[in-house]
VEXDREN-2710 file (C-alpha; in Angstrom, 1 decimal):
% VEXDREN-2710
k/r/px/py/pz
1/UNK/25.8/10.9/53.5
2/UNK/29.4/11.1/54.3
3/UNK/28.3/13.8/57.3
4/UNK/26.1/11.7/58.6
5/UNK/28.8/9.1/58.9
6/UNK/30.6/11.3/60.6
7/UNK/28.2/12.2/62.7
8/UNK/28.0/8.8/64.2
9/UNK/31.6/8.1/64.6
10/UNK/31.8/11.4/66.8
11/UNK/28.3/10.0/68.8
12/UNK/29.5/7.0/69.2
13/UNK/33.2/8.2/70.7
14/UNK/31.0/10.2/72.9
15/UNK/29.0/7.3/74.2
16/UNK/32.5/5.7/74.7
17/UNK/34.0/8.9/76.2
18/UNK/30.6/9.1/79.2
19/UNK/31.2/5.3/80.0
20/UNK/35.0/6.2/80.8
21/UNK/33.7/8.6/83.1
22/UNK/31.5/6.2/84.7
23/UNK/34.1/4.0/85.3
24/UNK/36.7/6.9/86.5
25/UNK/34.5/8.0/89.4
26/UNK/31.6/9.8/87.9
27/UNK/28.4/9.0/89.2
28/UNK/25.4/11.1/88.5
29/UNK/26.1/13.6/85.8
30/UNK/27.8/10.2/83.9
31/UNK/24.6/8.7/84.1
32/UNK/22.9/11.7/82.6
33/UNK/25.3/11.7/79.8
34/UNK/24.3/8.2/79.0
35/UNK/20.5/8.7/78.9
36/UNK/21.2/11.6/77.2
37/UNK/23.3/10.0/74.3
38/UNK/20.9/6.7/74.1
39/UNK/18.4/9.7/73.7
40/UNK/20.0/10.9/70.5
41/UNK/20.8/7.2/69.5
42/UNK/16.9/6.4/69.5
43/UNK/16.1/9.3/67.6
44/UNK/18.9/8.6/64.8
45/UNK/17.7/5.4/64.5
46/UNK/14.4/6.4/64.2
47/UNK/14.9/8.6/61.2
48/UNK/16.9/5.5/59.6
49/UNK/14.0/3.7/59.6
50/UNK/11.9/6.5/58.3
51/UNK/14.5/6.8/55.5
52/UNK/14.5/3.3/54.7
53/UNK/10.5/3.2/54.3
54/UNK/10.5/6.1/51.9
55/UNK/13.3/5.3/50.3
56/UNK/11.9/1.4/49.5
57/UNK/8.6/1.5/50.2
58/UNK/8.1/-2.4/50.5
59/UNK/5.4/-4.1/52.7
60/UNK/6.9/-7.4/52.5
61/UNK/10.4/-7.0/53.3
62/UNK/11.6/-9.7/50.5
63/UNK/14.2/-7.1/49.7
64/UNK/15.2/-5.2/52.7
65/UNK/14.4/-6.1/56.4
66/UNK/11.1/-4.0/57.4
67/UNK/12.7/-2.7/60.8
68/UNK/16.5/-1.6/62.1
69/UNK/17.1/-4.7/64.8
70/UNK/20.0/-4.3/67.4
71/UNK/22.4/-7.2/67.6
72/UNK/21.2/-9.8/69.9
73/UNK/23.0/-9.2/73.4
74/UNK/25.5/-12.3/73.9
75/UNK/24.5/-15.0/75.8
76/UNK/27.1/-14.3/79.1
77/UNK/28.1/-17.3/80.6
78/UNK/30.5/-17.7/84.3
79/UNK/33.7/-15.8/83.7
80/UNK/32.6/-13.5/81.2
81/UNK/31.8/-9.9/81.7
82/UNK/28.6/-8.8/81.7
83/UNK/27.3/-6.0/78.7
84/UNK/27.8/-2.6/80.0
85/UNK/25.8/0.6/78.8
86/UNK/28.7/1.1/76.8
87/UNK/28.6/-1.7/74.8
88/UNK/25.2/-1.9/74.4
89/UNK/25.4/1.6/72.5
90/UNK/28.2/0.5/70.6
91/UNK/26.5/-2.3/69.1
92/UNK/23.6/-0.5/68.3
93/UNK/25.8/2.9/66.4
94/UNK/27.5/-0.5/64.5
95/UNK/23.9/-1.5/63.4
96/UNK/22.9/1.9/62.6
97/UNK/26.1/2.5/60.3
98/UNK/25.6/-1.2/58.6
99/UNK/22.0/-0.1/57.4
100/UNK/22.9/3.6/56.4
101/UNK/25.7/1.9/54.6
102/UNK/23.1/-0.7/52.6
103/UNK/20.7/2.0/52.5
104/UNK/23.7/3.9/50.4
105/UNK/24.7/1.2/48.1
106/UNK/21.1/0.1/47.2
107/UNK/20.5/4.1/46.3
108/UNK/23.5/4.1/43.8
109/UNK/22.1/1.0/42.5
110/UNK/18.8/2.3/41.3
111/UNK/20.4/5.6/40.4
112/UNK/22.4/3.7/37.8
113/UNK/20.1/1.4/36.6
114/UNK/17.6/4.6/36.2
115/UNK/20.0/6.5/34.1
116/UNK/20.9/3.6/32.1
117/UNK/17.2/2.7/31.1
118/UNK/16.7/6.5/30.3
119/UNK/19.7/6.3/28.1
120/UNK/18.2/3.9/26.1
121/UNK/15.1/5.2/25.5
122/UNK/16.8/8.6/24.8
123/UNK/18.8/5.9/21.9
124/UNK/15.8/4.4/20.5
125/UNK/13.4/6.9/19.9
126/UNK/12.7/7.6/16.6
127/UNK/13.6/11.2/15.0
128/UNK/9.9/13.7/14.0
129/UNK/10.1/13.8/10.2
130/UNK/8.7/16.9/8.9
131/UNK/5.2/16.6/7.4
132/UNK/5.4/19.1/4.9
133/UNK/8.4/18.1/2.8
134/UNK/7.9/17.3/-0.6
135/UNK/8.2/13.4/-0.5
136/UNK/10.6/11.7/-3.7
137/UNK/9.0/9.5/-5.8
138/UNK/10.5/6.3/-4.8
139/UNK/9.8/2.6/-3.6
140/UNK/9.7/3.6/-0.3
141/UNK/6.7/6.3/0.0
142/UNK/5.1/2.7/-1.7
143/UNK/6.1/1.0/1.2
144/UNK/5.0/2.9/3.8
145/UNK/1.6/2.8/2.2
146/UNK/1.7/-0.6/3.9
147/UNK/3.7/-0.1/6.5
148/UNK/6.6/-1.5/5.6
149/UNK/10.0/-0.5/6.2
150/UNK/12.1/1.6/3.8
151/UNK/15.5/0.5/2.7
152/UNK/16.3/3.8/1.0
153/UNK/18.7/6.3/3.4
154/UNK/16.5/8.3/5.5
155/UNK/15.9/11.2/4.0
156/UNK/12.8/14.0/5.2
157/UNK/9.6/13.0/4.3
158/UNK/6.1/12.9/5.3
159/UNK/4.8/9.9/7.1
160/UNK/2.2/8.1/4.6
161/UNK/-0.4/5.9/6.7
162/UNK/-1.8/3.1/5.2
163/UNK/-5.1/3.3/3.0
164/UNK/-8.2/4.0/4.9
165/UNK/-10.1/1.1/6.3
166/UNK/-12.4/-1.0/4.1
167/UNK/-16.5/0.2/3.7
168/UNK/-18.1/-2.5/4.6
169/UNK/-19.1/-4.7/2.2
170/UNK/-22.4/-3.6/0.5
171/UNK/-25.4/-6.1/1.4
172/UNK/-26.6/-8.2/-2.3
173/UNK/-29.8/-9.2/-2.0
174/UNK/-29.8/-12.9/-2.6
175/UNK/-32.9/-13.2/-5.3
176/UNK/-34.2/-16.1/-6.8
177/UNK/-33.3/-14.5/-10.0
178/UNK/-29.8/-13.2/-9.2
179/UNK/-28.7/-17.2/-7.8
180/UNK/-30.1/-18.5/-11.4
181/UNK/-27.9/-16.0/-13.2
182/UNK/-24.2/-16.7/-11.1
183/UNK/-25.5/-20.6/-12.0
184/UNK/-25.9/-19.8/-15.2
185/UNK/-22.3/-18.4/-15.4
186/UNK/-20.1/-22.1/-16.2
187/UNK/-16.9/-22.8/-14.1
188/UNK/-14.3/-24.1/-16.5
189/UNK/-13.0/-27.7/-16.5
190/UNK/-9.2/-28.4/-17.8
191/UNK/-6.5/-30.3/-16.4
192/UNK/-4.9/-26.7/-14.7
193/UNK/-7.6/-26.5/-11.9
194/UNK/-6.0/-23.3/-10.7
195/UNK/-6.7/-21.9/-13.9
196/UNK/-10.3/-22.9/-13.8
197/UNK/-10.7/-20.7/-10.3
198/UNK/-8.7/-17.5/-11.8
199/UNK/-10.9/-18.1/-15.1
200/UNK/-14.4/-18.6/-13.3
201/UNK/-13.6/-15.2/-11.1
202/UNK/-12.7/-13.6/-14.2
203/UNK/-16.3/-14.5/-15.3
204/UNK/-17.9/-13.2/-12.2
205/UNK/-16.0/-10.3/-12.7
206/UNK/-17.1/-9.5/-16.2
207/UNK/-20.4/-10.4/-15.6
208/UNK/-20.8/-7.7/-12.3
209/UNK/-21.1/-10.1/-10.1
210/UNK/-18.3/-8.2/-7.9
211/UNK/-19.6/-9.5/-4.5
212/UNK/-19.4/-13.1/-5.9
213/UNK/-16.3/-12.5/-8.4
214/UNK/-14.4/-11.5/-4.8
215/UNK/-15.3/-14.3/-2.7
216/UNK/-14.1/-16.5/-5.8
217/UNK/-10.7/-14.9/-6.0
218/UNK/-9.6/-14.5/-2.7
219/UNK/-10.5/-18.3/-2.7
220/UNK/-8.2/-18.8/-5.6
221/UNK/-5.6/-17.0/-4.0
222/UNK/-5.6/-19.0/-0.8
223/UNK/-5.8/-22.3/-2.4
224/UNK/-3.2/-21.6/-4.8
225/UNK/-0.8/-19.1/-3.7
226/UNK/2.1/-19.7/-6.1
227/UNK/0.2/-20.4/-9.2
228/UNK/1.3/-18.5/-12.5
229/UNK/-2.1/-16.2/-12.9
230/UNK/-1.4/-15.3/-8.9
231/UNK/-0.3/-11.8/-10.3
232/UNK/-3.5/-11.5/-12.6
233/UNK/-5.8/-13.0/-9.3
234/UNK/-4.6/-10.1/-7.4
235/UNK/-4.8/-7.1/-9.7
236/UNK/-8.4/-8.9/-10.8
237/UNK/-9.4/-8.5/-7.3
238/UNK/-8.4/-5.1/-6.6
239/UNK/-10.6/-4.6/-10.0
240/UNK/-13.4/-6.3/-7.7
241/UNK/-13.2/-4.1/-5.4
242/UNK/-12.9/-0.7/-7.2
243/UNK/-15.6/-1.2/-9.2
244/UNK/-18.0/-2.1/-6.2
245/UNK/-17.0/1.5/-5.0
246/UNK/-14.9/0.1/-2.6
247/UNK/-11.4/1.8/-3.7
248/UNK/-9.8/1.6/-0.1
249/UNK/-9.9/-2.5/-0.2
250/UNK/-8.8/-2.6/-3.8
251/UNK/-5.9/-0.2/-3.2
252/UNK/-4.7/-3.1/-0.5
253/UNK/-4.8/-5.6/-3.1
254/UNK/-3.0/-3.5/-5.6
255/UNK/-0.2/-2.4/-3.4
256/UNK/-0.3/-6.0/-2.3
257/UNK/0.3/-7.2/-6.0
258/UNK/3.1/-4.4/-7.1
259/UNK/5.2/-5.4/-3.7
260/UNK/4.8/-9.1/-4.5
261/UNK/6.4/-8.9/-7.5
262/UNK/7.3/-5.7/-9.6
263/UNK/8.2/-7.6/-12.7
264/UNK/4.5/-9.9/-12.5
265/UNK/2.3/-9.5/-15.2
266/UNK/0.0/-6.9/-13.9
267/UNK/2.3/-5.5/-11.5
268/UNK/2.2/-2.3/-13.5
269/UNK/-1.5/-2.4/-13.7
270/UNK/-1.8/-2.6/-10.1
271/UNK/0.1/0.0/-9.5
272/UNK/-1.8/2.2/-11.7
273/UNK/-4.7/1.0/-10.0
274/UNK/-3.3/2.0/-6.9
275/UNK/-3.3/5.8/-8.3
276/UNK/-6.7/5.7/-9.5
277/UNK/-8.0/4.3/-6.0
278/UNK/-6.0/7.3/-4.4
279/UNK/-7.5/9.4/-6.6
280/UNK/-11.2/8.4/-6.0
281/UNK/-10.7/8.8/-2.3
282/UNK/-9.2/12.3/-3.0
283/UNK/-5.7/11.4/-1.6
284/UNK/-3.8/13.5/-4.2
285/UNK/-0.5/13.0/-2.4
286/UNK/-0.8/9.2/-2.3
287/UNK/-1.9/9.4/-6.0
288/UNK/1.1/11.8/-7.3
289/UNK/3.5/9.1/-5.6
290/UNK/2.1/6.3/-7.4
291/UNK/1.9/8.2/-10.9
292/UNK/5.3/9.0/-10.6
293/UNK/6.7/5.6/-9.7
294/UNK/4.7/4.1/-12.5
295/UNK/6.3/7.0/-15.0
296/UNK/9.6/5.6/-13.5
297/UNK/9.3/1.8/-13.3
298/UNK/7.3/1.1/-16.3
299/UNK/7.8/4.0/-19.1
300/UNK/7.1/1.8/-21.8
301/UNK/3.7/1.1/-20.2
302/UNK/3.1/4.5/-19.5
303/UNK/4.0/5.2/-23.1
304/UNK/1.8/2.4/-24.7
305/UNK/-0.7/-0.1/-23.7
306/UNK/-1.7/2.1/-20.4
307/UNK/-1.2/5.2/-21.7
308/UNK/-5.0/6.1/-21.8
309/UNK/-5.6/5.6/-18.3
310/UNK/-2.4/6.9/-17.2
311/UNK/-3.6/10.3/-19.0
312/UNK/-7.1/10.0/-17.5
313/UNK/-5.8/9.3/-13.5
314/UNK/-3.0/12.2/-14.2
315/UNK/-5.7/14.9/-15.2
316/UNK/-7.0/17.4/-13.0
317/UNK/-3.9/16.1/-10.2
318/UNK/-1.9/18.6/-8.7
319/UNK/1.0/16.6/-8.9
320/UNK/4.8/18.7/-8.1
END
């Protein structure tokens, strides 16, 4: 760029240098000179405007004017001199140096703003985390389950994706028969009515009415979000849905309970759960992970009133 500056200071003391010959006495070959130089002047120009379109290709000219203008020629008025060839060139080398000069700036512009966005993505993007690395057992391979984030130090792991999507729900046939038997089952009536919904899902639930014992709990849920069974409603939902051979939506709702609250009354149910759902859809790694939390968190479940099913989900795992 600097060269071409250059350039253009030595054209134009050119131009100056063949209208000081026409002035001194030379007539012809000055005036060849001239058309000569204005020659080279159009074709400089030319390639600045070609420069400027692929440079910023813009149809509008909002940011940059479409086409490289000459000044105006001044308006002469009595007692001024007329323009001369000279001048003339002059003012159109000043107009070629003011756009090469904008052309430049604009350049280093984008240049910089490029390597500044490209240093931020090269900051943000996240690290490849081996896939076969053993994986800890710890709350955060539970958490990213779900998808949530980890708080633990980042350590190599395998990414765990989320439990497959949900079957869809298998089609009850809506007998006469079947609708006279989920009558037959009574709600409860006491003065907790959030009790009466857990209770009356709990019903559906031990009578197989899964389909039904569902609808009723997620109900429950959503109507009373902070009530003291919510930790039962959950588990007994994931329960639903596991034995309707649906073990991808119950092991939603039994992470769902065991992040909710670990210390809940069935957190350590749910999370049991959670290893028998992995289990059933042959996701040994996802299973081991929740064994061994469980083991961890609540030994004295593991040890006791669990125990048996603990036993039962650990046999025939492969579990490191």
């Amino acid at each position: 760029m600097k060269r071409t500056f250059g350039a253009m200071r030595t054209t134009r003391w050119l131009a100056t240098a063949a209208a000081v010959s026409i002035f001194a006495g030379g007539a012809v070959p000055a005036f060849a000179q001239d058309a000569n130089t204005g020659a080279r002047l159009n074709k400089v120009e030319s390639e600045v405007r070609a420069l400027q379109r692929k440079v910023f290709p813009g149809a509008d000219g909002k940011f940059f004017e479409p086409e490289i203008t000459s000044k105006p020629a001044p308006v002469t008025t009595p007692g001024q001199p007329t323009s001369t060839p000279v001048t003339d060139l002059l003012m159109r080398m000043d107009a070629v140096e003011a756009r090469m000069a904008q052309l430049t700036s604009q350049v280093e512009q984008n240049t910089n703003r490029i390597g500044q966005l490209e240093a931020k993505l090269a900051a943000g993007a996240p690290a490849a985390m081996p896939m076969d690395a053993a994986p800890p057992a710890s709350q955060s391979n539970l958490n990213a389950m779900s998808g949530g984030a980890s708080t633990a130090p980042a350590t190599p792991r395998p990414v765990v994706a989320a439990p497959l999507p949900a079957a869809p729900a298998r089609p009850v046939a809506a007998t006469s028969s079947r609708i006279e038997a989920v009558k037959a089952i009574v709600k409860p009536q006491s003065a907790d009515a959030g009790d009466d919904e857990y209770s009356y899902g709990f019903r559906l639930w031990e009578a197989k009415f899964y389909p039904e014992a569902q609808q009723q709990l997620k109900m429950y849920l959503e109507k009373y979000p902070k009530h003291v069974r919510g930790s039962w409603g959950r588990n007994l939902l994931g329960r639903a849905y596991l034995d309707d051979n649906n073990p991808s939506e119950a092991a939603k709702w039994f992470l769902q309970n065991f992040q909710a609250d670990k210390r809940g009354d069935r957190a350590s149910d749910s999370l049991l759960y959670l290893a028998v759902s992995m289990k059933q859809l042959k996701d040994t790694k996802r299973a081991c992970i929740a064994l061994a939390e469980f083991s961890e968190t609540y030994a004295a479940e593991a040890a006791g009133r669990l125990s048996g099913l603990y036993n039962s989900t650990r046999s025939g795992l492969s579990c490191s």
